[in-house]
Structures are given as C-alpha cells and as structure tokens.
LUMNUDREN-282532 format. One record per residue (C-alpha): residue in one letter; x, y, z. Coordinates in steps of 0.2 Angstrom, whole numbers, plus 5000, padded with zeros to 4 digits. Each point is the difference from the previous one (the first is absolute). Layout:
AXYZ/...
This chain:
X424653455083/X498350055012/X500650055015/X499149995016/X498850155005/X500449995015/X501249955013/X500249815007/X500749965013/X501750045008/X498850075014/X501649975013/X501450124989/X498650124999/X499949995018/X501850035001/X500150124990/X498650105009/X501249985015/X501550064993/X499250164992/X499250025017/X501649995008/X501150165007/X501449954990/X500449934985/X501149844993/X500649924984/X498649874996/X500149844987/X498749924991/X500749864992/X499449844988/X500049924987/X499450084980/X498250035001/X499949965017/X499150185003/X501150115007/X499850174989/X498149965004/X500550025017/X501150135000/X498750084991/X498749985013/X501450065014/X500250154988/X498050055001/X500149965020/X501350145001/X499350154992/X498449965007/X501050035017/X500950134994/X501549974993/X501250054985/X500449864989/X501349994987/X500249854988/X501349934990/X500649844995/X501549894993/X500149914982/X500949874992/X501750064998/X500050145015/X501449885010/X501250074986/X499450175003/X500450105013/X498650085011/X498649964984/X498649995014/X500650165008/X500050084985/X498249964998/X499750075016/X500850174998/X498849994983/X498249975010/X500750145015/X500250144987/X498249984994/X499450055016/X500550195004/X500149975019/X501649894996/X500450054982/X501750085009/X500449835010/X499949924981/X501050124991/X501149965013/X500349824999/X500150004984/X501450114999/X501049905013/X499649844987/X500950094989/X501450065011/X500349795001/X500650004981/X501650145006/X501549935009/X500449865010/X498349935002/X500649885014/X500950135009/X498350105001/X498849895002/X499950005020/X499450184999/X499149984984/X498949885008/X499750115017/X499450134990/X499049914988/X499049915016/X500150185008/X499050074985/X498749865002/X499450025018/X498450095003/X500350185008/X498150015002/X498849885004/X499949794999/X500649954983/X499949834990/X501549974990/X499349864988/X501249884987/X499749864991/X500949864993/X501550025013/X500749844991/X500850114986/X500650145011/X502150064999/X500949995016/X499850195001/X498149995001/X500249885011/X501250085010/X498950185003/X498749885006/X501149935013/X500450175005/X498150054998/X499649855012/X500950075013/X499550204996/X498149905003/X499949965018/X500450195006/X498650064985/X498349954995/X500949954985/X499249824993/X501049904987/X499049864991/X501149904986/X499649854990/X501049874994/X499549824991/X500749875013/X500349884985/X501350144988/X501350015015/X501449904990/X501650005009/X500650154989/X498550105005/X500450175012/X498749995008/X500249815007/X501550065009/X499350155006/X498349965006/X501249855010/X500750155005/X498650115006/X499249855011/X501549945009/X500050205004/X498250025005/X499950154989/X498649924990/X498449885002/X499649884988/X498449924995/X499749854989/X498650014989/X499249824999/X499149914985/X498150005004/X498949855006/X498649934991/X498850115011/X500750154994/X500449944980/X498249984999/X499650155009/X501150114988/X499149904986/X498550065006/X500550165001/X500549994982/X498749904992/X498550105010/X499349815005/X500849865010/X500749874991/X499349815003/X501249935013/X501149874987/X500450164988/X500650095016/X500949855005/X500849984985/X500450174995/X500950005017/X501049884994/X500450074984/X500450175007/X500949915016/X498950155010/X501150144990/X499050164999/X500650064981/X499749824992/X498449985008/X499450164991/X501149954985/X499349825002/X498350084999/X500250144988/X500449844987/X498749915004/X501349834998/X499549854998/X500949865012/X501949984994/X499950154991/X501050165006/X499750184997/X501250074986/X500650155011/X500449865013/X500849884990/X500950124988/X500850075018/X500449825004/X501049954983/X500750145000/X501049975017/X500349834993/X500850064984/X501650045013/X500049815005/X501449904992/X499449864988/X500449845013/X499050085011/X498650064989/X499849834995/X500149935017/X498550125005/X498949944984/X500349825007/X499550075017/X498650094993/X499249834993/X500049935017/X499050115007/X500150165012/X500949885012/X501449874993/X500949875010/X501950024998/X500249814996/X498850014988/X500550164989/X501649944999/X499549824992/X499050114990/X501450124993/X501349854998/X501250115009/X501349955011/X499850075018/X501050155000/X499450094986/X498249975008/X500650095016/X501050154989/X498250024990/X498949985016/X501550135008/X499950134985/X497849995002/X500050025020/X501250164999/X498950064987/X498449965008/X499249884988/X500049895012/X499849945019/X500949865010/X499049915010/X500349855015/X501149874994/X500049944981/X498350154995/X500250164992/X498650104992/X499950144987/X499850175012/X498350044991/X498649884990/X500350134986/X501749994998/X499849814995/X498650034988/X500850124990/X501649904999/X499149864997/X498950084987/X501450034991/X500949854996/X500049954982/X498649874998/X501149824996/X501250045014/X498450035012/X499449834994/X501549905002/X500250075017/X498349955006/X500449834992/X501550005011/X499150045014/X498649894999/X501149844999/X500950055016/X498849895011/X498950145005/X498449975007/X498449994990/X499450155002/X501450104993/X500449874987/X498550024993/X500350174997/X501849974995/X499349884988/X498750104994/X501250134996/X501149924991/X498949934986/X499749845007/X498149995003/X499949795005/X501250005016/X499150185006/X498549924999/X500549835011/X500950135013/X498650125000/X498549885002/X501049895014/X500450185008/X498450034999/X499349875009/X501250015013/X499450205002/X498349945003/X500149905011/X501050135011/X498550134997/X501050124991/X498750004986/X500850154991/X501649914996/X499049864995/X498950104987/X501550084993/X500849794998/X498549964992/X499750144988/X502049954996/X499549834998/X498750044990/X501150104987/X501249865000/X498849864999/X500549874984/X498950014985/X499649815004/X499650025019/X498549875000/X498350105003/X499849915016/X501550085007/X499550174994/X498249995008/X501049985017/X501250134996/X498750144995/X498949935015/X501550015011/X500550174995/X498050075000/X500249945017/X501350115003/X499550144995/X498449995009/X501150015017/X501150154992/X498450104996/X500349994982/X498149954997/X499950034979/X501549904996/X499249865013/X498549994992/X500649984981/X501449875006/X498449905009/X499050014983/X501349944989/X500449875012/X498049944998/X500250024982/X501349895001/X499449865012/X498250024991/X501049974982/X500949845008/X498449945005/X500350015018/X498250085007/X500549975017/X501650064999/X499250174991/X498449985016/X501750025012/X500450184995/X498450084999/X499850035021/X501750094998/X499750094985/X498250075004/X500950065018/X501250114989/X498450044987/X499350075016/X501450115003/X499950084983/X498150045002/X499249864993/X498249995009/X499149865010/X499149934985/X501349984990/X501049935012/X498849885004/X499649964983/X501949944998/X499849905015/X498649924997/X500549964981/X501449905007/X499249895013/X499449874985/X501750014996/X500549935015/X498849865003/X501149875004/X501250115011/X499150025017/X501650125006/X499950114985/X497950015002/X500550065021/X501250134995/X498650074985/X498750015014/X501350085012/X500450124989/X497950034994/X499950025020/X501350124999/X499050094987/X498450035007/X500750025016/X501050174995/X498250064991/X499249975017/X499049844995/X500049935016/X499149844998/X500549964982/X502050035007/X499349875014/X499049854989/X501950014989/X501150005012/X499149855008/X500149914983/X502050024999/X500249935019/X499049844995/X500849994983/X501850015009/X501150015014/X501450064994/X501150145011/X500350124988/X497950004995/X499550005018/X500850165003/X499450074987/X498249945004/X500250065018/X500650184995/X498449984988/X498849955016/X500850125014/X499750134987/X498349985000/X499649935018/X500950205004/X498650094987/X498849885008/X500350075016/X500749845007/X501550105004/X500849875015/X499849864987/X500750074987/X501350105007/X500549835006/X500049884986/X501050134990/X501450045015/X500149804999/X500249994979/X501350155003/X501249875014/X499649844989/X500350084983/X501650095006/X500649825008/X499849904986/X500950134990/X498250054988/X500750184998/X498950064985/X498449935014/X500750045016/X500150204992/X498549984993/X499549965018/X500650155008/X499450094986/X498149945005/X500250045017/X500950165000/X499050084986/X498249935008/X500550075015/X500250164992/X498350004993/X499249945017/X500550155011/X501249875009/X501650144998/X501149915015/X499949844991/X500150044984/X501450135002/X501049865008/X499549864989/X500550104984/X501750055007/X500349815002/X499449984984/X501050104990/X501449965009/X499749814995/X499550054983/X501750124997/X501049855008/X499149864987/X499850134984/X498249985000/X500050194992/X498350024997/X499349935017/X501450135008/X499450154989/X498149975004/X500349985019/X501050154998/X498650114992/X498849935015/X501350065013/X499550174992/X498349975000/X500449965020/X500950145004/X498750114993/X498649935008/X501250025018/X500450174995/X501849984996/X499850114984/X501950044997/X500449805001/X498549964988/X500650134987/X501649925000/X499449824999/X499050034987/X500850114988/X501449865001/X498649854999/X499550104985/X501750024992/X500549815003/X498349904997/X499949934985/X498449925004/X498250094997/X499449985015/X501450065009/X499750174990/X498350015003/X500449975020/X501350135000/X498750114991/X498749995011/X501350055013/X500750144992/X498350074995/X499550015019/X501550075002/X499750154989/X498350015006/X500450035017/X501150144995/X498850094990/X501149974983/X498149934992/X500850004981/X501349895005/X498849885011/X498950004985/X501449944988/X500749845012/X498149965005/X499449994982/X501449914996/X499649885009/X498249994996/X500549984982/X501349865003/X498949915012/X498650014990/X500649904986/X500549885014/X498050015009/X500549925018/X499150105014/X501950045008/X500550064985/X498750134995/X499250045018/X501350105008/X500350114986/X497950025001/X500350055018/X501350124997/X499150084983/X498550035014/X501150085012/X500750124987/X497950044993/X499950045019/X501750125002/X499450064984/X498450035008/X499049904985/X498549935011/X499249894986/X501849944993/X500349935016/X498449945003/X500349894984/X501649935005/X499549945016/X498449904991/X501249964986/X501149915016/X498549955008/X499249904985/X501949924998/X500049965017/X498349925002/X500349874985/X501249925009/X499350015018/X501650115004/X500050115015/X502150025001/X500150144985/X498150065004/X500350065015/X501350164996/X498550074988/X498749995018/X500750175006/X500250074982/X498449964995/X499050065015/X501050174998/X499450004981/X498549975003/X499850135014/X500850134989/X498949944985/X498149935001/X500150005019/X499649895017/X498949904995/X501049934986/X501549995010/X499149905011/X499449884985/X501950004998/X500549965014/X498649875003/X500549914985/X502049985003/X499749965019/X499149844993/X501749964991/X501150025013/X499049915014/X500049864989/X501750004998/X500250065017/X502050044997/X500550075016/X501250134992/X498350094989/X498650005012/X500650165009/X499550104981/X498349985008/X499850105017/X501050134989/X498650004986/X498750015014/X501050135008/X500150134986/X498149964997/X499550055018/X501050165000/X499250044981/X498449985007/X500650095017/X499949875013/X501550045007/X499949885015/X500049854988/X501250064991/X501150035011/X500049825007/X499949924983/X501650114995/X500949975015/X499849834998/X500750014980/X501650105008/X500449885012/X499849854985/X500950094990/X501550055012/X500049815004/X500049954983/X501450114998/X499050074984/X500550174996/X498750074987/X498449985008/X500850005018/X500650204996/X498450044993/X499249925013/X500950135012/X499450144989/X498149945001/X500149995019/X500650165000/X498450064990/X498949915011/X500850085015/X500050194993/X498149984997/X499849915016/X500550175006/X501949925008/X501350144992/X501549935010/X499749804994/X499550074983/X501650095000/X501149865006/X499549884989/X500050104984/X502050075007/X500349795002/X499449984982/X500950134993/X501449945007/X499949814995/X499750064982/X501350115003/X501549845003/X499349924986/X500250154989/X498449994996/X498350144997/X498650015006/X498849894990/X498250144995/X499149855004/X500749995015/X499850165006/X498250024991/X499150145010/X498150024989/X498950105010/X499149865004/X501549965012/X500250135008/X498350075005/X499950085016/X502050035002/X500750155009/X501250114989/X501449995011/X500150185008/X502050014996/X499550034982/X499350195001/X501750035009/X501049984982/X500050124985/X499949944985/X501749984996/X500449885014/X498549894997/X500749994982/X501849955006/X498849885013/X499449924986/X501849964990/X500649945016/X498749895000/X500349954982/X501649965004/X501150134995/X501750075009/X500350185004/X500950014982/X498649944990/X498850115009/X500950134997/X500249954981/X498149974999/X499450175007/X501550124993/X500850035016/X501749985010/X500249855007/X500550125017/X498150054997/X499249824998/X501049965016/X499750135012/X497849984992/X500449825007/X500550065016/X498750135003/X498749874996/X500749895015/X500350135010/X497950024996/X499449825001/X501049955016/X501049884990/X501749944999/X500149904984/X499650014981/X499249835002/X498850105012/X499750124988/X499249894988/X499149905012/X499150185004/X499950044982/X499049864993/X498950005014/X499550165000/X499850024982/X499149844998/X498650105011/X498850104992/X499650175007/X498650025008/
C-alpha cells in the first residue's frame, strides 16, 4: 500500500477537534466508520494537534479477542504510562489493580475496581489526551472506565478520543451496547466518518501519484474504491486493472466470507454475477431457490455486512470490491452458466451482451451489443457506445459480410473520435477504407477520409498531408456531389486552422455549392466564421458562427454544433475578446460534457486556461490546465495547456520549468506546422530569452514569429511579440531597430485591424519614446496602452504597462505617481502570484538618465538596503532571515526600521521604493 503524504480532507473533524482541545474541559469523543474509512489517520492527526498545544498523550488500542479479555486495552495503557517517568508510578499502579481483578469475587469488586482504575487515569497535571483505537474489540471493563472516564472529563481537561468501525458492531459486540449507552447519557459525542466524494478521491490520488489523474481514471477509481481512503491507496499501490482487486483487499474480503454458510455463499456468487446492484426477483430466478431461503441468505449477508437493502425489491453489495473479489472467485464453468442464466432472463441489450459475452457465446453478444450500441449513440453517451462496439467487434461472426464490418469499424472510429480516443479512431477508419476500397466501393472509402483526416489532425499530422489525403479522395468521389462538399468542408477546415484565410474561403465556397446538406453547412459555417474572425470581420463572423451553434444544436448535429462552440470560444480566446470567449467556452463545454464530444470539451477546457491567464486568474488557469493536460488525449489540447502552463512558470520566475512546457510544445506543434500551434510557444521562448536577459535570443524569436505571421497575413498571434520585441530590440541593437520592428508589425495589424491587437502599438511607441527620453510622448502613448489593456482585460502587457508608466513618471521627475503605479503593479502581480518580469522592470542607463536618487536611500545602512532588496524579491521575514544568517526577530524589526525610515506602511511600498531607487544610477 502508498499511503497519502498528506492529509485529505476531513477539514470539518479537524475543526472539531481544534475545538475540543481548545475547550476548558474535556469529554469522551467517538470517531466511528467503516474499515478503511480513515479514522486512525485521523486520530492520528488529532494526536499531533494536541502535543503541538501541549498536551500529554497516551495511546493504546484493543485487538481481536480483547472482548474476552478483561481490561486488555487498559492493560496497554498502564504499559505506554510506565515509559514515561512523569507517570511511570500511575502505570505501575494500574497495572497492579488489573491483577488484583484475577483474586476473589470479581463481580463483587468490580465497582471499586473500576473507580480506581479511571481514578488512575485522570490527569493530575495539565490537559491530557487519552487516545484508543479499535473500541469494537474492547471488554466491558474497558468500556466501563471509559464510562467512568467520560464523566471524571467535564470537571478536567481530560480528552478521550476512541475508534470503533461502525460496520463490526454485531449484536454480541460490548461495545454496541455501550456506546447506546453512553449517548442516551450525553456522556459522549460521536462523529461519523463518511466515505469521500469524487473531489477528494481524486485529490488523495493526486496526493499519492504526485500528478492528477485524467478525469475518467478518477471517476472510476471512485468507483472502485467507493470514496474509501485505504482502498484508494490500496487500489493505487496495485496499479489494478478494472475488475481486478488488490490481493491485501480481496484476501480480507474472502476471508470474512469463509464464515458464510454455503447457501448463502452461493447465493452471493449468483448475486455477484449480476452486478454490484441485483434485483431481488431476478437473483432468485437465477439461484432457483424458493423465496425463503433467498431471504435467510440475503438475512445472513446484510447482518454481516456484504450487503445493503435498498427501496423496494434492490439491494447492493456494501463496496464495489466486495463483489469483485467474490466474483473473481467463482470456479470458471459455474461463472459461465451463471452468466448464461442471466443473459436469458430478458435483460436489456446492454447487459445481455455482456452476460452473453461472458458466458461463451460470442453470436447473441454481438446482436445485443451492436443494437445497444446504437441505441447509446443516439442518446450521446458515446463512451457506452465505444465500449458496445469494441464488444461487438470481439463478438463479430467470422462470416459477418465485409460490408457490415466497414460500417461497424466506421461506426465505432466514429465513436472513439467523440471519446477522445484519437489512435484507436484513426486505425478503425483505415481499415474500414481498406475494406470499402477492397469491395470496390471508392465512394464509399471517399466518405471516410473528411473524418479520418480530422482525427489525423489530432495526432499531429500536418497540413500538407492532410491535404494530400483529401484531395487524393476527391476523384474518388466524382459522382458523389455530397461526399466532394464534405472533402472541401473539411480542406476549408484545414487551411483555416493554418491561417490560410483565402484558400479556407475559395473551399468552403466549393462545399456550399456542391451541397446543402445541414450537417455540411455547419461545418462550413464554423469553417467561414473562423476565418471572417481572423480576418477581422469580427460582427460577421461572430455571427454566423452563434447562428451554426443554435441550428446545429436544434437539429441535434452534436459532433458540429461542439465543434461550433469550439470555433467561437477558442477564436475569441485568441482575438483579446475575454467576456466572450470566457462565456462561450463555459457554454461549450457544458454542451460538449452533456453530448460526450471529449475532445472538443478538453480543447475548450485548455483555452479556458489560456483565458484565465490572459485575465489574470493565475490560480484558476493552473488548475484548468494541469487537468486539461491530464485528460486530453488530443495533441493539441497538449500543446494548449502547455503554452498556458509555460506562462504560467514564467510569470513566477520558475524559467526551467517554463522552458520544459514551451519547448514541448514547439516540438509537438512543429511537426504539426500550423501558425497556432508553433507561435505561442515562439512568444513564450521570447519572453523567457528576455527574463533571461538574452537580448539576441529574443530578438530571434520575435522575427521567427514575425516571418510566421507575415506568410499568412496574420495579425491575431503577431501582435503579443509587438511589445516583446520592441523590448529586445531596445535592450539589444537599439531604437532604431525597434522602430523597424515596430514599423513592420504595425503594417500587419492595421491590415488586419483586429480590434483586441491594435493597442500593442501605442505601447511599442511608448517604450521607444521613454528609451529615447521623450517622456511627454511616452507618457501619452503608455497611458493610452494601459487603458486598452485594462479594457481588454489583458493582464501581461496591462501590469507591465503600469510598471512603464511608472518609469516614465520617476524620470519625468513625479515620485508620488511613479510610486503609486509601481505599488499598483506590485500589487496586481502580487494576486496573481506572479514576479516581476526583468523586462518589465528594465532600468539601462539609458532610461534612467537624469533621475534623482531618491534621498530616503542615504538614510539606510547597508544591512536594511539588503533586507530592501529581498523584500523586494519577494521574500518573508523567515526567508530573509534564512538568506542573510539572521533571526527571523532581526529580519523583522530591519523591516520595521526601514518603514519607520521611508515614511511607509507596507512591504509592497518597500519594493516600489527599492527598484526605483536602485534602478537610478548615482550621480
């Protein structure tokens, strides 16, 4: 087993807990559950929480077999209280008045016995935690000093915590009569541990594994482990495949079920084949018993908690695991007849086909599971229909004519395609083409190519050879106008995503003469509002795609009314539209979730991220991303959520990591050569030569981007290097170049003229003017780039912005707004958790000509200027301290005297002081 590094949930019994300890008096205190549920853990974690507040803890616990022996657990106890000197004598003690128990009338003394054995057990000193587990074993007497005990705790600081498994408290059990006992009473407080939701399985997974898991494995490991802590770790530590159960689990599961009479062994086998829910009705038709020795079996399994009765006629084994291991265990001819059974017990095609299959009897699954399939499809659960057609294609009859296999293998490529499952997809479409191509049926073959390029494109195949395919299958086709529309939608498609506006134009134009079917039309009109968008016909195109998105989605066109959304959503992402697209891709993975278009929903997901970057949500984009990156199977999902997760690290500083996730990218999207693949990554390599403070790096990068851009007339992913590169430029081969610079791109984006770009401009002039020292131009060129930024809602270049004003104002001789700004900068950067970029905050001598040092600075010595400087890197008191070899009292009372100094009030002041002052030279 892998246990959790750390601790997962139960933040309201910690809570509890902290309020109980904090409490002037003490009580006798429950955990209780179910095996595995995490109650040691817990206790555990109350354990620590106590002798971090200072109390004395002593431990023991009960085992199997303790109910027949008297005081076991207190025995225990008197054991841990003579290793400690301080109440070595109060051990000694008890342990003597065990023995005492032994002599005499037992019952006669017990009374006094068990007054003086709680006596000994009640601090004299102090708060004290009397910790026992497994309270489910205990003997009366145990139990009986903890009664007493629970009373001796509300006049003391005297806590008792016990644990008991809810699920052992058979009607022979002390402990079920006495925790009855102890509640009526109010002597004691119980708490029921419950089993974890899928939220917190997966985030103990993540805990485990050190990554998240994609979102099905956490589903179903949820299910598997039925949100139980230890068989999620158990679960884990196996690394099980579905149906299979961890020997440790499974061994603890037939043992229990070794106690089980044989009726009612067999009666939980036959329960087990139906599934981890059985209908009464139908397990006793299955058993061939008569009524009442179903009930005596159902009777024996529910007092032993196998099982659980549900409303009317349902019951259901009390864990998923508990029916895999009995199920795993049933000799292989009985399993099959049972199955055999089953299936002919008129259940619905699903199952039967699974029943069938199961039993040996490959022809009847495969009828079931291909009309089940069907019927899935058409009510978009696309997973259960890939599983029914991978069923049915096990199952399929040597003779199946090859015809019929064509649509079953196109049928389930189609399939797969929506669940994300892109590799299968593709080889089931080319052996599907092999096949229609082999009957002769070249229209039939043209047919599948559109489809089967689109998933090519998800694996990385590049534009030319997916236009290759295309095109190759158009002769194909020539007596199939409908099939030649949807092989010119999809080339539209194509060079569409490579930005290719008028080739993605002159094809889609060909597919709306060639046909007017729906399903094409919306595919052509998510094609054409695509690039009317990039075009810069922004109303148009946002238009005719909001209108594909209503009619796709009323005619039931899920596959184009997500790809639709995911158009919109994602373009508006690109285009600096970030109300729009922030709305139209929650919409669209809504739709795509509800419809199991898995690869549209992964894809909107990773632009999400890229949104709440841009916006400055950093915490939210991490989150989207990492999970966008762990459920995607598509390439360029990956290479979305990279790009995001590369800026991310940037913008704290971690430059390795940024590195890894922005070549990543580069190197998938390479092979794939679209301008949206490779660009951003370009961008973000630029960004890092810059932070890295590699002039000429950058320099290339942003003319790499450039050259990219101007092939295709693109202004949309040009315009993000217009800042970087007039910062390279400046910091590198000077003005006049960055002006070249700046010349060039501005001819690209006024073409373009994409409203959401054009602001890169003032802010490139801006930063030219201040190099060159015209502050007055600068200053209205920057103002002007803040306040498009802040409109746009654009967060990298708006915080940078401020940062540049503030430079412009410090040389125009303004301290107080050169403050302000740089303290609102520090401050934005500080909510998103992010640094302050070297470009950013570039201060060359060139800059900075002429400033004032700012007279507060001869007023430090040079330790506080060095504890300036770390708060202005960042750091806490504690980390100062550790950095310069100091208490952290010291670093702290430096970081008041330099307030006390500067006239300030805040750390974020500090730093605003710090870099301005420091990026002056003296004179």
């Amino acid at each position: 087993m892998v246990a959790s590094p750390v601790f997962v949930g139960r933040e309201d019994l910690l809570a509890l807990a902290d309020r109980r300890l904090a409490a002037s008096t003490g009580e006798l205190l429950f955990l209780a559950g179910e095996a595995g549920i995490g109650k040691t853990r817990l206790l555990g974690e109350i354990v620590a929480r106590a002798r971090s507040a200072g109390y004395a803890v002593v431990a023991a616990g009960a085992s199997p077999g303790d109910t027949e022996l008297a005081g076991g657990p207190l025995a225990d106890l008197g054991a841990e209280l003579r290793r400690d000197p301080a109440t070595a004598a109060a051990g000694v003690r008890l342990a003597e008045r065990l023995r005492e128990l032994a002599d005499g009338d037992a019952a006669r003394r017990r009374r006094l016995l068990v007054a003086d054995l709680a006596a000994l057990l009640v601090p004299s000193d102090g708060p004290a935690l009397l910790a026992l587990e497994d309270l489910h074993w205990a003997d009366d007497l145990t139990l009986d000093v903890l009664a007493r005990l629970a009373r001796h705790a509300r006049a003391t600081r005297l806590l008792v915590v016990g644990t008991y498994r809810s699920d052992e408290l058979y009607p022979r059990v002390p402990m079920r009569r006495w925790r009855t006992r102890l509640l009526t009473q109010r002597l004691a407080e119980e708490v029921r541990l419950p089993r974890f939701g899928p939220a917190e399985t997966a985030a103990m997974a993540a805990a485990i594994t050190g990554t998240g898991l994609p979102t099905p494995s956490a589903e179903a490991l949820h299910t598997r482990s039925d949100g139980i802590p230890l068989h999620v770790e158990e679960f884990l530590a196996a690394d099980a495949d579905a149906g299979q159960v961890p020997d440790t689990l499974a061994d603890a599961v037939l043992a229990r079920a070794a106690h089980l009479g044989p009726a009612t062994r067999r009666l939980a086998e036959a329960a087990a084949v139906l599934g981890r829910s059985f209908d009464l009705d139908l397990l006793t038709t299955l058993t061939g018993e008569p009524p009442a020795a179903v009930d005596e079996a159902l009777r024996e399994l529910t007092v032993r908690f196998f099982v659980l009765s549900g409303d009317g006629a349902g019951y259901g084994f009390r864990h998923a695991l508990i029916r895999d291991a009995l199920y795993a265990d049933i000799p292989p001819h009985r399993r099959r007849a049972l199955h055999a059974a089953a299936a002919a017990a008129g259940l619905p095609d699903a199952l039967a086909s699974d029943h069938y299959e199961r039993a040996g009897l490959p022809g009847e699954a495969f009828r079931h599971a291909l009309a089940a399939a069907r019927e899935a499809s058409a009510l978009s659960a696309h997973r259960e229909a890939a599983g029914l057609y991978r069923r049915a294609r096990r199952t399929c009859p040597p003779g199946l004519p090859p015809a019929e296999r064509a649509d079953l293998l196109a049928a389930l490529a189609c399939e797969l395609a929506s669940i994300d499952e892109n590799d299968e997809a593709a080889a089931c479409y080319a052996q599907a083409y092999d096949v229609r191509l082999g009957l002769g049926d070249d229209a039939g073959a043209a047919a599948l190519v559109p489809d089967w390029v689109a998933v090519r494109h998800l694996l990385g195949a590049d534009l030319e050879a997916r236009t290759r395919a295309l095109r190759a299958a158009l002769p194909l086709a020539a007596d199939r106008p409908a099939t030649r529309a949807e092989i010119h939608a999809e080339l539209a498609a194509a060079y569409m995503l490579d930005r290719r506006l008028d080739e993605a134009l002159a094809d889609g134009e060909l597919a709306r003469e060639l046909g007017a079917g729906d399903r094409m039309r919306c595919h052509v009109d998510a094609t054409v509002g695509s690039v009317l968008l990039f075009a810069g016909r922004m109303a148009e195109g946002a238009g005719l795609l909001r209108d594909a998105i209503a009619r796709a989605s009323g005619l039931r066109l899920e596959a184009q009314a997500a790809r639709c959304y995911r158009m919109l959503g994602t373009s508006m992402s690109v285009l600096v539209e970030y109300d729009a697209a922030t709305a139209t891709l929650t919409e669209g993975i809504a739709y795509a979730e509800r419809v199991e278009q898995v690869n549209d929903r992964h894809y909107m997901a990773a632009h999400l991220a890229h949104v709440q970057w841009a916006t400055g949500d950093w915490p939210a984009a991490a989150r989207t991303a990492r999970q966008a990156l762990a459920d995607g199977g598509g390439i360029t999902t990956e290479i979305t959520a990279r790009h995001v997760l590369g800026y991310l690290a940037l913008g704290r500083g971690a430059y390795d990591e940024a590195a890894g996730h922005l070549a990543r990218a580069e190197s998938l999207g390479a092979g794939m050569r679209e301008l949206q693949r490779v660009s951003p990554a370009w961008w973000g390599l630029a960004e890092l030569a810059l932070a890295r403070g590699d002039a000429a790096t950058a320099v290339a990068r942003c003319e790499q981007g450039y050259a990219a851009s101007a092939a295709v007339r693109d202004a949309a992913y040009l315009f993000p290097y217009v800042v970087t590169g007039v910062r390279a430029y400046l910091a590198g081969p000077g003005p006049t170049a960055a002006r070249d610079w700046l010349d060039r791109a501005s001819t690209l984006l006024h073409d373009r003229a994409i409203p959401g770009t054009l602001g890169a401009l003032d802010h490139g002039h801006g930063l030219i003017h201040l190099h060159e020292g015209r502050t007055g131009k600068a200053r209205d060129c920057l103002a002007a780039a803040r306040t498009f930024w802040a409109s746009r809602r654009r967060f990298w270049e708006g915080t940078a912005a401020l940062l540049d004003q503030s430079r412009c104002a410090h040389r125009s001789r303004r301290p107080a707004e050169a403050v302000a700004l740089r303290e609102a900068a520090l401050q934005a950067y500080a909510s998103a958790g992010a640094t302050v970029p070297p470009a950013a905050a570039d201060s060359s001598p060139a800059q900075t000509r002429h400033a004032p040092l700012p007279p507060a600075r001869s007023l430090l010595s040079a330790r506080e200027v060095e504890v300036a400087r770390l708060v202005a890197a960042g750091l806490t008191n504690r980390e100062i301290a550790t950095a310069l070899t100091i208490a952290p009292k010291t670093a702290a009372a430096h970081v008041e005297h330099i307030r006390t100094k500067l006239g300030v009030s805040r750390r974020a002041q500090i730093a605003a002081w710090f870099v301005t002052s420091t990026s002056t030279p003296t004179p």
